[in-house]
VMD Tcl script that draws the C-alpha trace (Angstrom):
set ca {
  {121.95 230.36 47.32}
  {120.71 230.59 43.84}
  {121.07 228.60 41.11}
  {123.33 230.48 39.36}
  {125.90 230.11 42.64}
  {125.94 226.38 42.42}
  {128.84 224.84 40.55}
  {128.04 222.48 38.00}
  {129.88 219.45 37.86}
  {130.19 217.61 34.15}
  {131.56 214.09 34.65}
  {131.10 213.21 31.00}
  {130.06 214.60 27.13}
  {129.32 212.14 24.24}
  {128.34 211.68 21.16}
  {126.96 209.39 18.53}
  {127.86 209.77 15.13}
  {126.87 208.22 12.24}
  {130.07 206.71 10.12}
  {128.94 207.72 6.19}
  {128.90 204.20 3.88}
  {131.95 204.90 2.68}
  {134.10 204.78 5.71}
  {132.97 201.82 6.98}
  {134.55 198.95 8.04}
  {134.76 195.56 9.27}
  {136.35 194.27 12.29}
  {136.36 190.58 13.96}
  {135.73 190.00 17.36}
  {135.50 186.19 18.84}
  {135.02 184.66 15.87}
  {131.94 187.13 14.27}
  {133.05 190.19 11.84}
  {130.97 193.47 12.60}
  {130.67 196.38 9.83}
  {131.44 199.46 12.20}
  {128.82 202.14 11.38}
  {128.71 204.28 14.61}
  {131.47 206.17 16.78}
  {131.19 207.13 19.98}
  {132.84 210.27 20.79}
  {133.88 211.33 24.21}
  {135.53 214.27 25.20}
  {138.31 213.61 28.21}
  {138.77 216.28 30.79}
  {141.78 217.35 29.25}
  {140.48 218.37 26.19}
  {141.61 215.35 24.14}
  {138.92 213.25 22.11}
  {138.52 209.44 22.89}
  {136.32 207.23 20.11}
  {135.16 203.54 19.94}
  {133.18 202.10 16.87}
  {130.13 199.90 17.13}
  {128.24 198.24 14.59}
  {126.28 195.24 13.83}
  {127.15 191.43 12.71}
  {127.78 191.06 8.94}
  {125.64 187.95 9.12}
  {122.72 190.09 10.83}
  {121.01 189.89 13.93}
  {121.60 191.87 16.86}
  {124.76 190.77 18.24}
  {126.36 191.79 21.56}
  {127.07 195.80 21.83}
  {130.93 195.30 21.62}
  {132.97 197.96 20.71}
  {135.96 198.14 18.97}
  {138.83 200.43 18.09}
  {139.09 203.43 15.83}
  {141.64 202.57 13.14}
  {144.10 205.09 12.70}
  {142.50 206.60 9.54}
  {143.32 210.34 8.72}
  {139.97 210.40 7.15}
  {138.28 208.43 10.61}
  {140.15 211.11 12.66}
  {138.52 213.96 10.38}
  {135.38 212.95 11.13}
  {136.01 212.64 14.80}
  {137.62 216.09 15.01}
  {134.59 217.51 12.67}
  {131.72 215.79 14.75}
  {133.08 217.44 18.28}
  {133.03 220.78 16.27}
  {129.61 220.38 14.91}
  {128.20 219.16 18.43}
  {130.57 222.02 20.19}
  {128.17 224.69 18.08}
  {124.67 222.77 18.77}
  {125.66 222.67 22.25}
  {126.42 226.44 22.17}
  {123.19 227.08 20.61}
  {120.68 225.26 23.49}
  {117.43 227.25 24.36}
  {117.54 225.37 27.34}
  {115.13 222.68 28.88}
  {111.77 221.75 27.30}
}
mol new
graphics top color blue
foreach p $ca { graphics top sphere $p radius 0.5 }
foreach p [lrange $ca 0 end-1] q [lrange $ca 1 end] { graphics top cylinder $p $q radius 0.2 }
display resetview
């Protein structure tokens, strides 16, 4: 059997993408506000798009890797739709490994 015969099972694709300065925002979460500055984009296995923000403590410091919902933001949901796009067409374009 070659390689080429084998099916390939994907159990997950994500990405990280960084939320430009001015869409930012804050969120609270036990007690400590966090300015959300990354989402993390997963695509479900029906096609759909699932994101969750993380960020960092507005006090500084590390902070516990919490995340926290995507508002519902047409211009949050833009950027969403735009990043799968944008990773849809680097993904496309692999030279394969190494």
């Amino acid at each position: 059997m070659s390689s080429s015969d084998v099916a390939v099972e994907v159990s997950a694709l994500a990405i990280n993408v960084v939320v430009p300065e001015d869409l930012r925002w804050t969120d609270t979460r036990r007690g400590e506000e966090f300015l959300l500055t990354t989402l993390n984009v997963r695509l479900l296995p029906d096609g759909r798009l699932a994101a969750k923000a993380y960020g960092r403590p507005t006090a500084g410091g590390r902070g516990a890797y919490v995340s926290f919902p995507v508002p519902d933001r047409e211009e949050l949901a833009a950027l969403v739709s735009g990043a799968a796009d944008r990773a849809a067409q680097l993904w496309s374009a692999h030279r394969g490994p190494g």
